[in-house]
C-alpha positions in Angstrom: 0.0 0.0 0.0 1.2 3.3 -0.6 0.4 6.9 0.7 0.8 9.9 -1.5 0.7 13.5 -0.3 -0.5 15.4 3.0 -1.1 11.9 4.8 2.3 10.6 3.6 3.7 14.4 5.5 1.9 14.3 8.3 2.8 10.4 9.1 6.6 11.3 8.2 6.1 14.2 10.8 5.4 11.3 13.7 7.1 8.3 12.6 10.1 8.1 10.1 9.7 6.2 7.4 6.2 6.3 6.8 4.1 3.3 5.6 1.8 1.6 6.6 2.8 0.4 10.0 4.1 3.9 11.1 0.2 5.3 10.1 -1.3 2.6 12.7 1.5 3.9 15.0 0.6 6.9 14.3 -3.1 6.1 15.1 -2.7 4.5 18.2 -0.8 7.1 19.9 -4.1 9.5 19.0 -6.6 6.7 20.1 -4.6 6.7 23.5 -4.5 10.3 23.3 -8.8 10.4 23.0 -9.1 8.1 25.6 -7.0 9.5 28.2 -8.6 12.9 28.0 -12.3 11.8 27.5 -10.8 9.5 30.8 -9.8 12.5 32.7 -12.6 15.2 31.5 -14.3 16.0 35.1 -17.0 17.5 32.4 -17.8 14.4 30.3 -20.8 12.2 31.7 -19.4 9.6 34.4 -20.5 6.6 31.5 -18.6 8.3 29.1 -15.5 8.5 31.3 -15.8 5.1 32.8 -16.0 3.4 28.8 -12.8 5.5 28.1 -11.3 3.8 30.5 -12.3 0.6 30.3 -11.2 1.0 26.4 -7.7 2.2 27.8 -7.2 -0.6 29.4 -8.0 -2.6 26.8 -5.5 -1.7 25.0 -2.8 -2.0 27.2 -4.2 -5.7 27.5 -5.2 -5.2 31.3 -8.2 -7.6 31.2 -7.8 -11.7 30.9 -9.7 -14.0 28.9 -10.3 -17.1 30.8 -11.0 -20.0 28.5 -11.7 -23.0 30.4 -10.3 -26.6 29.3 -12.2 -30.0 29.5 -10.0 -32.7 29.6 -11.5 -36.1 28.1 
């Protein structure tokens, strides 16, 4: 995949090298951003600020699937 133009700029801007990967990089680091804020905004509703964080977490891969096993 290749990016052309003021994406391929703005992606050089925050990771060098561009492509692909650095844009989902790139993207992350804003999710995280979102979420933090919408997190920490005394102003949002408390269901708002509660998902944030539970999405936040989520991406740091704070919760645990448990999958259980039957053994035959």
């Amino acid at each position: 995949m290749t990016i052309n133009g003021p994406v391929y700029e703005a992606v050089g801007a925050f990771a060098p090298g561009g492509g692909v990967n650095a844009l989902l990089e790139w993207s992350d680091k804003i999710s995280e951003r979102i979420l933090t804020s919408t997190m920490r905004n005394e102003h949002m509703k408390p269901a708002d600020r509660l998902k944030a964080s539970e999405m936040l977490a989520k991406t740091y891969g704070a919760f645990l699937e448990r999958v259980e096993v039957a053994r035959t």
